[in-house]
C-alpha positions as CSV (number, residue, x, y, z in Angstrom):
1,X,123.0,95.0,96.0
2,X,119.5,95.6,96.6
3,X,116.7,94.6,94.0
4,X,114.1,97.3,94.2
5,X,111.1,95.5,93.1
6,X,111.8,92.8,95.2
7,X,112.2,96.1,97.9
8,X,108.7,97.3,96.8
9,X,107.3,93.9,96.7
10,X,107.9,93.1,100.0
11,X,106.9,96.3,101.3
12,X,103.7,96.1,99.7
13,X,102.6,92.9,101.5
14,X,104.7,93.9,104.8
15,X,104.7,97.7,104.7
16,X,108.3,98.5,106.4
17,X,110.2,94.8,105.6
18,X,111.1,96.3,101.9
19,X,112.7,99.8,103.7
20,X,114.7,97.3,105.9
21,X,115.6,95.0,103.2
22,X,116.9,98.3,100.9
23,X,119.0,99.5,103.7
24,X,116.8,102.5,104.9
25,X,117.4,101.5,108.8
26,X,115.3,99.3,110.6
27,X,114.1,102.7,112.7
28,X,112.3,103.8,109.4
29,X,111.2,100.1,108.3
30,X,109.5,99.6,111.9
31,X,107.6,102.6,112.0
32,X,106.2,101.9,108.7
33,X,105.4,98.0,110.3
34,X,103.7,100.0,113.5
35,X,101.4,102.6,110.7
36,X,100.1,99.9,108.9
37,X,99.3,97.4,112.3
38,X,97.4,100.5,113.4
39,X,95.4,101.0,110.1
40,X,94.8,97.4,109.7
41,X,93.5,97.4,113.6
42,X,91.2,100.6,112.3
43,X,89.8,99.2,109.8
44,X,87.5,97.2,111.5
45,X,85.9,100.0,113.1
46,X,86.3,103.1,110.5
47,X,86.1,102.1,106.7
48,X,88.5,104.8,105.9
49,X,91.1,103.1,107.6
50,X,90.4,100.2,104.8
51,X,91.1,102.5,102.4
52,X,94.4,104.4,104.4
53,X,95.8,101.1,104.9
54,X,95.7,100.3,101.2
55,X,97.2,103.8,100.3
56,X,100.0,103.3,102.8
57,X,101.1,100.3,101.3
58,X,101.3,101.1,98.0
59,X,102.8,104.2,99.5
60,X,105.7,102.1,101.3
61,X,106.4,100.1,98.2
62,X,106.8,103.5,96.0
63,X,109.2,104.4,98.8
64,X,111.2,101.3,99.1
65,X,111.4,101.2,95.3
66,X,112.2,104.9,94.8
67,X,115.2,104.8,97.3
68,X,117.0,102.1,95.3
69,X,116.5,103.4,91.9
């Protein structure tokens, strides 16, 4: 069984590994994985981006936490 703040822990530094890790399908947890390499690319040129890619990865370790609880 799954540990979902080890799930939200690792999605937090690797948006997309803690959605693979909690059984949500590797489909879902490379998507996630794709968003955030295009944010982090981003964020050298916008400074929102900075700021997205933070939000998504705290967004994609809610997730991976939430389905497991």
């Amino acid at each position: 069984m799954a540990n979902p703040i080890l799930a939200a822990i690792l999605s937090f530094f690797i948006p997309g590994l803690g959605q693979i890790y909690g059984g949500q399908g590797i489909t879902k947890g490379i998507i996630f994985f794709v968003i955030a390499i295009v944010l982090g690319a981003l964020t050298g040129v916008i400074i929102f981006a900075g700021i997205a890619s933070l939000l998504f990865a705290i967004y994609a370790a809610y997730d991976a936490y939430k389905f497991l609880s």
